[in-house]
N, CA, C and O atoms as a Tinker XYZ file with bonds, in Angstrom:
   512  protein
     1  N    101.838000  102.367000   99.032000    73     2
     2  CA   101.800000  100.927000   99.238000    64     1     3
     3  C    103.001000  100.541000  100.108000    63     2     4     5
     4  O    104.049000  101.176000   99.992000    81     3
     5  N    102.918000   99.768000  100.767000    73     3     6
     6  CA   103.659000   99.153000  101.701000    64     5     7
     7  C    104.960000   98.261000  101.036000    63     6     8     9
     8  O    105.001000   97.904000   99.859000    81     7
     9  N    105.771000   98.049000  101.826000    73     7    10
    10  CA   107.096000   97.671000  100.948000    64     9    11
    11  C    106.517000   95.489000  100.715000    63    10    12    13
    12  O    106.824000   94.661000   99.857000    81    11
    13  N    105.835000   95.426000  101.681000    73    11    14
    14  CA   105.130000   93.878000  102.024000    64    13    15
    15  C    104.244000   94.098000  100.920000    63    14    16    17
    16  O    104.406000   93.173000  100.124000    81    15
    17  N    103.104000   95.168000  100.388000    73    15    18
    18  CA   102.354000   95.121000   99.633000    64    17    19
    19  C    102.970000   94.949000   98.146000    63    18    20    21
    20  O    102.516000   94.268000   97.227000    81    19
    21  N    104.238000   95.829000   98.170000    73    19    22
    22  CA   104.739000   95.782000   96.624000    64    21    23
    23  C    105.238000   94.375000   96.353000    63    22    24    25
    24  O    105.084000   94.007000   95.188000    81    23
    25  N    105.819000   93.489000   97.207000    73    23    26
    26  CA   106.525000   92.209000   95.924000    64    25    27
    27  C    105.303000   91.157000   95.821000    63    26    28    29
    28  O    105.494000   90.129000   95.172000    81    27
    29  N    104.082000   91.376000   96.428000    73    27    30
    30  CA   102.992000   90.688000   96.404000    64    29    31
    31  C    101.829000   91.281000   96.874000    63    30    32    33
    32  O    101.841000   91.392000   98.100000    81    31
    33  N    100.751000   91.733000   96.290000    73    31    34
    34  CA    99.367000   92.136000   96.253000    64    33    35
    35  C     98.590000   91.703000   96.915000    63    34    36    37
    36  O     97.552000   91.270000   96.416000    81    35
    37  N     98.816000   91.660000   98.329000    73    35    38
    38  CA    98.099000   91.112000   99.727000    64    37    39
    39  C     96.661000   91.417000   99.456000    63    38    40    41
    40  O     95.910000   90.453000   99.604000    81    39
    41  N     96.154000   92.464000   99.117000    73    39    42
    42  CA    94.907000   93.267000   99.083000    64    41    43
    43  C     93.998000   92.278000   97.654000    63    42    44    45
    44  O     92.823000   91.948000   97.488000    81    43
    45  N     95.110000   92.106000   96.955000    73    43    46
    46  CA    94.077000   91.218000   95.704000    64    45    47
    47  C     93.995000   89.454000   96.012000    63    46    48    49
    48  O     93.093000   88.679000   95.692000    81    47
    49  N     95.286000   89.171000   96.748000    73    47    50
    50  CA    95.296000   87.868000   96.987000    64    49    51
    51  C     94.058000   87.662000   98.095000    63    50    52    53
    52  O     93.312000   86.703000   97.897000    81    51
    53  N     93.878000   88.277000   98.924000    73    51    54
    54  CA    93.014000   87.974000   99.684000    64    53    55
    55  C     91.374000   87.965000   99.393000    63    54    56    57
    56  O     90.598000   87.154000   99.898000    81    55
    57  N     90.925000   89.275000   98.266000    73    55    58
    58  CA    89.969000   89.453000   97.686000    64    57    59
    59  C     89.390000   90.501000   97.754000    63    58    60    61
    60  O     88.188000   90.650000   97.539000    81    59
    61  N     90.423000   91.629000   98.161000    73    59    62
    62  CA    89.922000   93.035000   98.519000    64    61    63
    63  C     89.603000   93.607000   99.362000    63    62    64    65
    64  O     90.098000   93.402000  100.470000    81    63
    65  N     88.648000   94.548000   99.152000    73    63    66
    66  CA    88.156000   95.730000  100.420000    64    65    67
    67  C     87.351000   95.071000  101.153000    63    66    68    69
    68  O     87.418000   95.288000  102.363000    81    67
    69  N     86.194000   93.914000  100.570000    73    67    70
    70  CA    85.455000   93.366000  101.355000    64    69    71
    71  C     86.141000   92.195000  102.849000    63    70    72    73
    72  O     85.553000   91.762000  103.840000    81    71
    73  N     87.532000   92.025000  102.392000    73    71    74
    74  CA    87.889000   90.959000  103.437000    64    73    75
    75  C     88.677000   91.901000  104.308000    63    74    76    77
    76  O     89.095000   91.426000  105.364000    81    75
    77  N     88.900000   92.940000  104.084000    73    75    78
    78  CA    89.542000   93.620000  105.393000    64    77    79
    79  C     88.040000   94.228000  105.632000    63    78    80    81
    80  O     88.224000   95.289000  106.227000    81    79
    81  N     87.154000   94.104000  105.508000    73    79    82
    82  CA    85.792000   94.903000  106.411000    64    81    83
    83  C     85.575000   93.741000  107.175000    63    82    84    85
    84  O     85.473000   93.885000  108.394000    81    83
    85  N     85.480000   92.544000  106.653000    73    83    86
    86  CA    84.906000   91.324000  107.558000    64    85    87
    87  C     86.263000   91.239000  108.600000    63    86    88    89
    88  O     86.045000   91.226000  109.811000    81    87
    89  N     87.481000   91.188000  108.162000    73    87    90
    90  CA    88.259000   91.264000  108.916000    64    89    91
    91  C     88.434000   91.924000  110.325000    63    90    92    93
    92  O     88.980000   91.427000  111.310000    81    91
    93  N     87.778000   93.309000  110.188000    73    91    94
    94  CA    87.725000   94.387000  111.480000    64    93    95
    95  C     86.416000   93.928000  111.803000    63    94    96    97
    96  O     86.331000   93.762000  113.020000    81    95
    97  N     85.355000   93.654000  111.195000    73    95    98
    98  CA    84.170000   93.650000  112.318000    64    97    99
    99  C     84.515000   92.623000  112.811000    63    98   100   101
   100  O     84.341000   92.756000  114.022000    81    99
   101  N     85.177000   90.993000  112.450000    73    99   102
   102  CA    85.233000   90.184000  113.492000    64   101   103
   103  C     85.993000   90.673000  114.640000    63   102   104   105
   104  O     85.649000   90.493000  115.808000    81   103
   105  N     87.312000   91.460000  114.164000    73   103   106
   106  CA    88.132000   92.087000  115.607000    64   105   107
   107  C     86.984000   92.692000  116.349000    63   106   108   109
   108  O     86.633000   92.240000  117.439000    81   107
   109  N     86.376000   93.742000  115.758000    73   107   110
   110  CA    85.713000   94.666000  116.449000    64   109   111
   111  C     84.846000   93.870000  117.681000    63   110   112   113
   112  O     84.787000   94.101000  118.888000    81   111
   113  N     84.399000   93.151000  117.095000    73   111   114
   114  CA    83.186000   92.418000  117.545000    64   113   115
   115  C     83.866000   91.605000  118.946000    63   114   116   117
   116  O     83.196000   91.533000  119.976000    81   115
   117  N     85.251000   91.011000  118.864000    73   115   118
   118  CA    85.900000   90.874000  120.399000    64   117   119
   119  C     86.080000   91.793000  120.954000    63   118   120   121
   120  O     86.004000   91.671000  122.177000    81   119
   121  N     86.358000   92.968000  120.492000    73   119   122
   122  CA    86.781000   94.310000  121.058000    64   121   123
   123  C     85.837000   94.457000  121.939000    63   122   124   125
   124  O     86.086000   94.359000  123.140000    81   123
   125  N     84.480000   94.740000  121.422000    73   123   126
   126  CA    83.258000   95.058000  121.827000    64   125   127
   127  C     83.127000   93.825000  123.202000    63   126   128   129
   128  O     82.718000   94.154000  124.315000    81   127
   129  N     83.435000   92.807000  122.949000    73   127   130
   130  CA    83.443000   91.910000  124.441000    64   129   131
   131  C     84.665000   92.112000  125.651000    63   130   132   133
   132  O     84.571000   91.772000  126.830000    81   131
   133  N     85.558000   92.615000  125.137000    73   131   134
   134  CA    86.647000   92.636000  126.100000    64   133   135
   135  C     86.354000   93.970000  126.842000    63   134   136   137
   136  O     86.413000   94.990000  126.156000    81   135
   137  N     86.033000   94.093000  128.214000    73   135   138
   138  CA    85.879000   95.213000  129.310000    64   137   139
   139  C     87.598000   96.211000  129.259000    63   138   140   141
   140  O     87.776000   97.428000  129.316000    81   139
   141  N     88.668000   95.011000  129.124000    73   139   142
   142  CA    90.009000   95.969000  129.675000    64   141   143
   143  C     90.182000   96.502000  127.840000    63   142   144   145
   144  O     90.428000   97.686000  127.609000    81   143
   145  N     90.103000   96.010000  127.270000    73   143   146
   146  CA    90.148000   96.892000  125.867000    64   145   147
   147  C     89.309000   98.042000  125.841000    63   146   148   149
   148  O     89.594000   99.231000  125.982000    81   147
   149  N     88.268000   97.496000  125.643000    73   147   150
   150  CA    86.570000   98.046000  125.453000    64   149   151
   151  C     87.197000   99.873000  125.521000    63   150   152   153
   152  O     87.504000  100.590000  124.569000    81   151
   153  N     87.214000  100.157000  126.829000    73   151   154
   154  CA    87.362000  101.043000  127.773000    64   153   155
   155  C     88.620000  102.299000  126.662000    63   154   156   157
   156  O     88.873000  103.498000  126.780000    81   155
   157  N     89.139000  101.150000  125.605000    73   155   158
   158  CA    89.833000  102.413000  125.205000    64   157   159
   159  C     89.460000  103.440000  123.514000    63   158   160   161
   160  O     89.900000  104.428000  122.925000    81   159
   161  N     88.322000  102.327000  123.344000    73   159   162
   162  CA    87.427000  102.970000  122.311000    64   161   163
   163  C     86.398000  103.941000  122.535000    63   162   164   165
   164  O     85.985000  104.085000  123.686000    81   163
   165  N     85.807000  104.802000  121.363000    73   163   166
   166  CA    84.396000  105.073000  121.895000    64   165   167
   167  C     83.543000  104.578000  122.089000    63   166   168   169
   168  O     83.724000  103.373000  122.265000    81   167
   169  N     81.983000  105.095000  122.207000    73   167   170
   170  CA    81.240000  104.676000  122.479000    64   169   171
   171  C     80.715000  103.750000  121.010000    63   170   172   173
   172  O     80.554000  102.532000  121.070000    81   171
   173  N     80.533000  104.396000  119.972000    73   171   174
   174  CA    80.466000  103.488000  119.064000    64   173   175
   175  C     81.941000  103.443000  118.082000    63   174   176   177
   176  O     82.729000  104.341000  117.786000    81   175
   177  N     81.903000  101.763000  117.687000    73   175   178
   178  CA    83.150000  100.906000  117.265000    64   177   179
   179  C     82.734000  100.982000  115.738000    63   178   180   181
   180  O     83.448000  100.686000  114.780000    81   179
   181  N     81.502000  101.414000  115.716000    73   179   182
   182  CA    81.669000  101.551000  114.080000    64   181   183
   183  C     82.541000  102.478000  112.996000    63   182   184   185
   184  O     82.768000  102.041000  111.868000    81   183
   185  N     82.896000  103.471000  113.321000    73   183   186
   186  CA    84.164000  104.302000  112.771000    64   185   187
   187  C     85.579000  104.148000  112.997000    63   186   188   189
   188  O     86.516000  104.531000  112.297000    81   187
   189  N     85.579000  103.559000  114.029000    73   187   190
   190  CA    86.922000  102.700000  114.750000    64   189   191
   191  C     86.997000  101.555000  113.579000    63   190   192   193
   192  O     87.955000  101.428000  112.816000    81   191
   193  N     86.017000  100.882000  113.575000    73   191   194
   194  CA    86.201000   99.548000  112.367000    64   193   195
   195  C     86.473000   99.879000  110.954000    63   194   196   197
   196  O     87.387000   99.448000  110.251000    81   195
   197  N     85.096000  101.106000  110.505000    73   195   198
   198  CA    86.027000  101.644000  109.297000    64   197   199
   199  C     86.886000  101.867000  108.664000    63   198   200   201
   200  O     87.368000  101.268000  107.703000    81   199
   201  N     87.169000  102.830000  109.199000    73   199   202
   202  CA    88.915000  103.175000  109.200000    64   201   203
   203  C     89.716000  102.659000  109.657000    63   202   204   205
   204  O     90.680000  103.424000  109.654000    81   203
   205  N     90.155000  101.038000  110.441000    73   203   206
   206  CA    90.907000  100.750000  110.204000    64   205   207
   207  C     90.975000   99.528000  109.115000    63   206   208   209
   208  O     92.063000   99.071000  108.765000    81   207
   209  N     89.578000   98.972000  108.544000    73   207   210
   210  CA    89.833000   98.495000  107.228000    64   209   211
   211  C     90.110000   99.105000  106.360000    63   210   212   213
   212  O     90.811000   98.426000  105.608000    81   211
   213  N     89.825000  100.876000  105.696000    73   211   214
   214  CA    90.576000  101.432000  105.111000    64   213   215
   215  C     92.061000  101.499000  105.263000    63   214   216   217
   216  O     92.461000  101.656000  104.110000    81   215
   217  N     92.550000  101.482000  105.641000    73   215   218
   218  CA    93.739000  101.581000  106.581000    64   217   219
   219  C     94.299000  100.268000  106.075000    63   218   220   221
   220  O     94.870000  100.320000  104.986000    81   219
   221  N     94.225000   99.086000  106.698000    73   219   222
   222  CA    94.671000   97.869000  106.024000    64   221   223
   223  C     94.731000   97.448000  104.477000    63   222   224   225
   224  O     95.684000   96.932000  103.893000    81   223
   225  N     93.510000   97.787000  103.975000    73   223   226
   226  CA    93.162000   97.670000  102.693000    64   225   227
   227  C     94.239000   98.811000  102.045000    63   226   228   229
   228  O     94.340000   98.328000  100.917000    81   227
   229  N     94.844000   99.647000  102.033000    73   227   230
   230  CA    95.804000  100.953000  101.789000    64   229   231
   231  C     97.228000  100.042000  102.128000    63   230   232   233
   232  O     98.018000   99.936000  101.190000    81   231
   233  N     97.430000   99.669000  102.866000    73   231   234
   234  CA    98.743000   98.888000  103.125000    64   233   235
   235  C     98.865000   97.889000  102.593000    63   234   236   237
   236  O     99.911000   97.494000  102.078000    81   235
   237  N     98.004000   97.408000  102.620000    73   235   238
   238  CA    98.395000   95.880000  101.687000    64   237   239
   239  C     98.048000   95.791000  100.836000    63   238   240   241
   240  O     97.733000   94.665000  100.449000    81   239
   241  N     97.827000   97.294000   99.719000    73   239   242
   242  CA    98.372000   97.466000   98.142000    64   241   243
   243  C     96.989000   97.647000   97.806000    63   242   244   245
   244  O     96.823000   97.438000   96.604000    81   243
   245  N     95.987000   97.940000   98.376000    73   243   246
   246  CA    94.315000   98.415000   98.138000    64   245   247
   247  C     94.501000  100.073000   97.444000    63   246   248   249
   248  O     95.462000  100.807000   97.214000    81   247
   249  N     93.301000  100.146000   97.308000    73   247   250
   250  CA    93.180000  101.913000   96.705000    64   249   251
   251  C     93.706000  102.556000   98.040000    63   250   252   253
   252  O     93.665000  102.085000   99.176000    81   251
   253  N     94.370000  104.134000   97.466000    73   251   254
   254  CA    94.306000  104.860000   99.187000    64   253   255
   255  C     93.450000  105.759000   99.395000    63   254   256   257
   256  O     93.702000  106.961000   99.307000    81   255
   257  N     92.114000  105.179000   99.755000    73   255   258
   258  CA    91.283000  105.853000   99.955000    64   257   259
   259  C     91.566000  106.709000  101.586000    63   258   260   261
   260  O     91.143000  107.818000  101.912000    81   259
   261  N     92.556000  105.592000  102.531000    73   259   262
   262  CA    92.358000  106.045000  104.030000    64   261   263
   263  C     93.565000  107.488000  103.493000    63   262   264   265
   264  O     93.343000  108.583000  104.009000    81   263
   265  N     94.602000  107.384000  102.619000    73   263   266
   266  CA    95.260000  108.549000  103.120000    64   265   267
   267  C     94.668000  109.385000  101.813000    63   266   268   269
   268  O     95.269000  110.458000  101.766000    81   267
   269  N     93.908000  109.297000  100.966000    73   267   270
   270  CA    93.200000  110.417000  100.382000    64   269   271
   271  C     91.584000  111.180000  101.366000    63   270   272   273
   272  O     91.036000  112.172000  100.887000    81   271
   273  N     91.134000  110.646000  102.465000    73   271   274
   274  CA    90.539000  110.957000  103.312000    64   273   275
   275  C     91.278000  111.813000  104.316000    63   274   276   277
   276  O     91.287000  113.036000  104.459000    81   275
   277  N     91.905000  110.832000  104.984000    73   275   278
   278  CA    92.598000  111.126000  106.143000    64   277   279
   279  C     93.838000  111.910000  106.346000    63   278   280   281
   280  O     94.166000  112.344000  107.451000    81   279
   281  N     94.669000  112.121000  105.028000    73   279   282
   282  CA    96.431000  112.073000  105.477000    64   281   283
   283  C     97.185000  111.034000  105.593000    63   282   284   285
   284  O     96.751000  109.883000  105.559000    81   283
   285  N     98.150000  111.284000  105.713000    73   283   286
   286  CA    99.274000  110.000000  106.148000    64   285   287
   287  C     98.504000  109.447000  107.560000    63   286   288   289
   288  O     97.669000  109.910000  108.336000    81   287
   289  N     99.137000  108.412000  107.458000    73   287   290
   290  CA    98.361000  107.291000  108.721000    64   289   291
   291  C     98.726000  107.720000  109.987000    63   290   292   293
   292  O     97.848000  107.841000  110.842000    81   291
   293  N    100.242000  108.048000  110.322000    73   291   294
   294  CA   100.960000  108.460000  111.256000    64   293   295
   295  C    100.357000  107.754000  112.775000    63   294   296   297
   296  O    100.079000  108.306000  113.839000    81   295
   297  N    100.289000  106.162000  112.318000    73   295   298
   298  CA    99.704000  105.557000  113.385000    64   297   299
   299  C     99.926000  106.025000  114.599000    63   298   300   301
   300  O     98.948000  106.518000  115.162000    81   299
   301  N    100.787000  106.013000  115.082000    73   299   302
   302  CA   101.667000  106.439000  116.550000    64   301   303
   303  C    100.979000  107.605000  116.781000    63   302   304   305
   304  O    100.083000  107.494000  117.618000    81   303
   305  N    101.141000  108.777000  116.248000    73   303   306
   306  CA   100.420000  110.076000  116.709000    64   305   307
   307  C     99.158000  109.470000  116.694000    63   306   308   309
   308  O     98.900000  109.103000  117.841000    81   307
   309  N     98.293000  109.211000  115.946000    73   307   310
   310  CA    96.794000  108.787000  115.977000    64   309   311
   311  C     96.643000  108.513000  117.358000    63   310   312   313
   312  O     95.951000  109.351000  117.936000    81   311
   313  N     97.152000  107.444000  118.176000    73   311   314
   314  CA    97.005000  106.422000  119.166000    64   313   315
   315  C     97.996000  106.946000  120.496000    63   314   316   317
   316  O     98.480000  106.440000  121.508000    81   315
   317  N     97.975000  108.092000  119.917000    73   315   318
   318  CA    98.815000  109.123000  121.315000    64   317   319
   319  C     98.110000  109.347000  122.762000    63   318   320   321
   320  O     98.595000  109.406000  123.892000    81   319
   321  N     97.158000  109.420000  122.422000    73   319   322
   322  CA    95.994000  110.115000  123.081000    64   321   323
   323  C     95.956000  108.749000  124.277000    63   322   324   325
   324  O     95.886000  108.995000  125.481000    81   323
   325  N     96.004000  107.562000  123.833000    73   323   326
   326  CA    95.487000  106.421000  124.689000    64   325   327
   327  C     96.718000  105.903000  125.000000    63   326   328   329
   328  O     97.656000  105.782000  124.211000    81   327
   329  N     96.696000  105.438000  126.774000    73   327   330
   330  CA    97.315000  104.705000  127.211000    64   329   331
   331  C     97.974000  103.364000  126.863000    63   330   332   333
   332  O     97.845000  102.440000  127.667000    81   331
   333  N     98.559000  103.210000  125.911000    73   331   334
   334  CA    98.647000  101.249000  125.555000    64   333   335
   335  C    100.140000  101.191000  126.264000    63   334   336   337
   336  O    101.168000  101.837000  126.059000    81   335
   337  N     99.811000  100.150000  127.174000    73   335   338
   338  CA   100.824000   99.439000  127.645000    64   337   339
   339  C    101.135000   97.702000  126.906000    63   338   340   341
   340  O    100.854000   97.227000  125.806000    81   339
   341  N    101.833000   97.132000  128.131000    73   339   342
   342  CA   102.222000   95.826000  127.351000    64   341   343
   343  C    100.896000   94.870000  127.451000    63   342   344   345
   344  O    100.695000   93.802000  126.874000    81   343
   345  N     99.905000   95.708000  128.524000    73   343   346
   346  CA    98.103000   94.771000  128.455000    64   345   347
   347  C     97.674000   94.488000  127.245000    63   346   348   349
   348  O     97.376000   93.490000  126.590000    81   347
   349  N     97.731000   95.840000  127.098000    73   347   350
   350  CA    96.746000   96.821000  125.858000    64   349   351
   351  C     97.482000   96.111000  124.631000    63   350   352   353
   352  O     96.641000   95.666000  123.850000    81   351
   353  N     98.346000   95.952000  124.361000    73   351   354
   354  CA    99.351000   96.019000  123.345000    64   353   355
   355  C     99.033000   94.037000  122.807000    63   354   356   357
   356  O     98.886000   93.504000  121.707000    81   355
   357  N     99.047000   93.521000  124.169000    73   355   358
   358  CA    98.694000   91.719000  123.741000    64   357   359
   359  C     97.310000   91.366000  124.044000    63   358   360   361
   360  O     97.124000   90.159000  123.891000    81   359
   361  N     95.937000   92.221000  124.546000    73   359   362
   362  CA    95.049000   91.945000  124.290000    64   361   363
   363  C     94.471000   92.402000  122.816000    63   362   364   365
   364  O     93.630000   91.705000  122.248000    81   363
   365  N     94.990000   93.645000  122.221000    73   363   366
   366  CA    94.899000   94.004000  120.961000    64   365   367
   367  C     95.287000   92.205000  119.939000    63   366   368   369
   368  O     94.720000   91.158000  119.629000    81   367
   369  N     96.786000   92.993000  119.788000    73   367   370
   370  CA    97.125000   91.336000  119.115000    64   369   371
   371  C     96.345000   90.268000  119.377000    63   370   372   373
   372  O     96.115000   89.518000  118.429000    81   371
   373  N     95.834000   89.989000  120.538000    73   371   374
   374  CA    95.020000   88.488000  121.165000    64   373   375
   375  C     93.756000   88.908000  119.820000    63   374   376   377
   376  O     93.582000   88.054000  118.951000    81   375
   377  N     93.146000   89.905000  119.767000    73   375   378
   378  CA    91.918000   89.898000  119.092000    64   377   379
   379  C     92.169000   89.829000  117.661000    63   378   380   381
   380  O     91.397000   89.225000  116.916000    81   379
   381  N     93.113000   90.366000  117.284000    73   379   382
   382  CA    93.910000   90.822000  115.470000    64   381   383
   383  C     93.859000   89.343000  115.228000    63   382   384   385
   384  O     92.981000   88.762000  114.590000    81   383
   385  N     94.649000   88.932000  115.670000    73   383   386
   386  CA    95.019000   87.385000  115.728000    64   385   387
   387  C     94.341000   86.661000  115.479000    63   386   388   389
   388  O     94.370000   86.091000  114.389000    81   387
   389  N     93.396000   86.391000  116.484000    73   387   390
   390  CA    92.417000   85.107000  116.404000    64   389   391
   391  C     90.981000   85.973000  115.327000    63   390   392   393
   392  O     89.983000   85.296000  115.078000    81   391
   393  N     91.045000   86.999000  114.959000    73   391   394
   394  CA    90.453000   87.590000  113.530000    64   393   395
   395  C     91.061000   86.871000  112.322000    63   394   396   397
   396  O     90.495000   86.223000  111.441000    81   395
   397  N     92.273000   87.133000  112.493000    73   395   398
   398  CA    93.108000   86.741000  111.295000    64   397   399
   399  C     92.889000   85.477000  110.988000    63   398   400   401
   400  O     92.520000   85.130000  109.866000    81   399
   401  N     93.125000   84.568000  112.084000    73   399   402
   402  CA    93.441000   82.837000  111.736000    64   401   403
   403  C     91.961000   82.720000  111.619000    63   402   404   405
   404  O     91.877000   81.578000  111.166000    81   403
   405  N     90.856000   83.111000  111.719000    73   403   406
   406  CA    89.481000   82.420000  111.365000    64   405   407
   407  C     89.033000   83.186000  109.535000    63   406   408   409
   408  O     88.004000   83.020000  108.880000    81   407
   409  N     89.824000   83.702000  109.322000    73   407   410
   410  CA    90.088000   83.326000  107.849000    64   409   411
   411  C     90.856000   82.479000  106.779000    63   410   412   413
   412  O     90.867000   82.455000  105.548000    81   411
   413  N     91.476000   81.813000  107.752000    73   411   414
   414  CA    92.087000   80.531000  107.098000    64   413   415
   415  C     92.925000   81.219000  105.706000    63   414   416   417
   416  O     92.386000   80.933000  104.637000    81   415
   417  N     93.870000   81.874000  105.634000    73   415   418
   418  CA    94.651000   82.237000  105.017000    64   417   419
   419  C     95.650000   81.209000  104.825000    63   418   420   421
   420  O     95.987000   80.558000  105.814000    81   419
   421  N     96.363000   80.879000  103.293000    73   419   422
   422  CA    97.336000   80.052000  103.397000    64   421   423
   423  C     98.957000   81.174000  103.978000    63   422   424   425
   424  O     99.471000   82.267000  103.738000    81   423
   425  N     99.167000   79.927000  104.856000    73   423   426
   426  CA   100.119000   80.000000  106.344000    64   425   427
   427  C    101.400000   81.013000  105.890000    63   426   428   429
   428  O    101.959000   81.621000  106.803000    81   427
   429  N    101.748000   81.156000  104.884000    73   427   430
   430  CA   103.343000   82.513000  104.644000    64   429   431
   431  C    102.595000   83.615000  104.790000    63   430   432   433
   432  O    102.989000   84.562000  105.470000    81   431
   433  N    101.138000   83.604000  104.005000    73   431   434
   434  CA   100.324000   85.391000  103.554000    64   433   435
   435  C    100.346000   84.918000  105.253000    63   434   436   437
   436  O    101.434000   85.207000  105.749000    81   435
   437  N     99.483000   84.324000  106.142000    73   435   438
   438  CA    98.683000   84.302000  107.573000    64   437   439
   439  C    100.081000   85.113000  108.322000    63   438   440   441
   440  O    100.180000   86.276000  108.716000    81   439
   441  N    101.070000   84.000000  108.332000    73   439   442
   442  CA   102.341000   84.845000  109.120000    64   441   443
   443  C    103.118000   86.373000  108.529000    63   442   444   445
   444  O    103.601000   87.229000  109.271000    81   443
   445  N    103.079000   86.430000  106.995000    73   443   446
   446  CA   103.134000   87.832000  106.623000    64   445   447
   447  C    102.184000   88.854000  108.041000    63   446   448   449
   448  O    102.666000   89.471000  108.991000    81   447
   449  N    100.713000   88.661000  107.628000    73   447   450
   450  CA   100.031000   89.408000  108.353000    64   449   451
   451  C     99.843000   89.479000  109.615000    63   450   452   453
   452  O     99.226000   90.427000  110.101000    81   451
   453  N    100.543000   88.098000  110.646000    73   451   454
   454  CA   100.726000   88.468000  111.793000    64   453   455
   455  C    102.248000   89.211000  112.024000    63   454   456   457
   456  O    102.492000   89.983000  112.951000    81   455
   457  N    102.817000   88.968000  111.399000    73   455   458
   458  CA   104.102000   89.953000  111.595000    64   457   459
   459  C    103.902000   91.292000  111.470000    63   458   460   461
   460  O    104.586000   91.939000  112.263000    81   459
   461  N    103.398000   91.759000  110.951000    73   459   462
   462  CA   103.054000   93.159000  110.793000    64   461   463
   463  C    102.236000   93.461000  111.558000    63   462   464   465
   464  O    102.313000   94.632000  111.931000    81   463
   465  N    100.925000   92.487000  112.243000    73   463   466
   466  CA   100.327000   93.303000  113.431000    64   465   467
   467  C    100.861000   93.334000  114.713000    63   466   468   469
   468  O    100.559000   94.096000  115.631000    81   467
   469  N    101.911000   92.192000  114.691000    73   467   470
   470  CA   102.868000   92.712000  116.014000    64   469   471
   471  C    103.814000   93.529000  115.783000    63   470   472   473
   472  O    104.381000   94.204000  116.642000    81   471
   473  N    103.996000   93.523000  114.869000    73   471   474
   474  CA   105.157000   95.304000  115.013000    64   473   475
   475  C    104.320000   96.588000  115.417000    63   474   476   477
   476  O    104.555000   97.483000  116.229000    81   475
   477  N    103.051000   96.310000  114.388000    73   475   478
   478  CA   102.373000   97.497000  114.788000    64   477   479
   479  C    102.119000   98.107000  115.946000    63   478   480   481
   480  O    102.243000   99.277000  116.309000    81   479
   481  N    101.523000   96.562000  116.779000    73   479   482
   482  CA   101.022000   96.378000  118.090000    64   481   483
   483  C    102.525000   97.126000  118.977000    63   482   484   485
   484  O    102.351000   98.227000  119.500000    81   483
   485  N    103.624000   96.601000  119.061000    73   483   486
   486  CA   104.647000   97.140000  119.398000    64   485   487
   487  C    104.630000   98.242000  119.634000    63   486   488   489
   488  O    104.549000   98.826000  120.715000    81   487
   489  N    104.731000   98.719000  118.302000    73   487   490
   490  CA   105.285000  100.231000  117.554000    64   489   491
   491  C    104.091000  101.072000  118.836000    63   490   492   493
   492  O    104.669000  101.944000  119.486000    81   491
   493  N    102.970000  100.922000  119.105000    73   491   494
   494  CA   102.277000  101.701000  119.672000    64   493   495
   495  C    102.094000  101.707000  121.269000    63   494   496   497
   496  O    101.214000  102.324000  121.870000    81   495
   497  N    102.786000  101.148000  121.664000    73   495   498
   498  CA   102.653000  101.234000  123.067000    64   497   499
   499  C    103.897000  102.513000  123.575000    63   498   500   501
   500  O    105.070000  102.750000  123.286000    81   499
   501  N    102.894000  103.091000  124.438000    73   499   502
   502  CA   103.567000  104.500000  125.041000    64   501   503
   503  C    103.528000  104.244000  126.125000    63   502   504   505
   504  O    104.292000  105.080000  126.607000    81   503
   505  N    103.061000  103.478000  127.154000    73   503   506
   506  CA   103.248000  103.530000  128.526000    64   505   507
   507  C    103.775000  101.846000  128.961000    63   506   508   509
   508  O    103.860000  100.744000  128.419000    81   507
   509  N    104.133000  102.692000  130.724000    73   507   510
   510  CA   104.889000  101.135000  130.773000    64   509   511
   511  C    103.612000  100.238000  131.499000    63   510   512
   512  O    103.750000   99.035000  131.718000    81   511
């Protein structure tokens, strides 16, 4: 569990596994419209979406199903492979984002969870 997940239960406050699935298919579902993103997924976004609601749901104090599947998350290595620059890096966020706020989260949990997808978003960019 995440050090954000331990002094408060993001994963139960919100309502579980089911709101980080709706959560990624709405991302997904911009993903799937954006051409300069698009380009850095596969062909199908449905395992891409999976796993990263497992993934969320695991961090913000959910079962760990993603690292009893998967291993440690080791986001950065995962996302080695692909180019993310500072494009890649704020059209991502652009989509996380406007996912996030159309769940109408009350505004400390909403900014909790955008803080953490811009670090993430950060944390992963390898090119300039």
């Amino acid at each position: 569990m995440s050090p954000e997940a331990e002094s408060e239960n993001v994963y139960e406050l919100v309502g579980g596994e089911q709101w980080f699935q709706d959560l990624c298919t709405r991302f997904y579902m911009k993903v799937a419209e954006d051409e300069d993103l698009r380009k850095l997924y596969p062909n199908d976004l449905e395992p891409s979406r999976y796993w990263l609601a497992m993934f969320l749901a695991q961090y913000w104090g959910g079962p760990a199903q993603y690292s009893d599947t998967r291993g440690h998350p080791r986001l950065r290595m995962r996302h080695m492979h692909l180019e993310v620059g500072i494009q890649e890096r704020d059209l991502w966020f652009r989509h996380m984002r406007a996912s996030l706020l159309e769940a109408n989260l009350e505004v400390d949990l909403e900014k909790k969870m955008l803080d953490y997808f811009q670090m993430a978003a950060d944390h992963l960019i390898n090119s300039d």
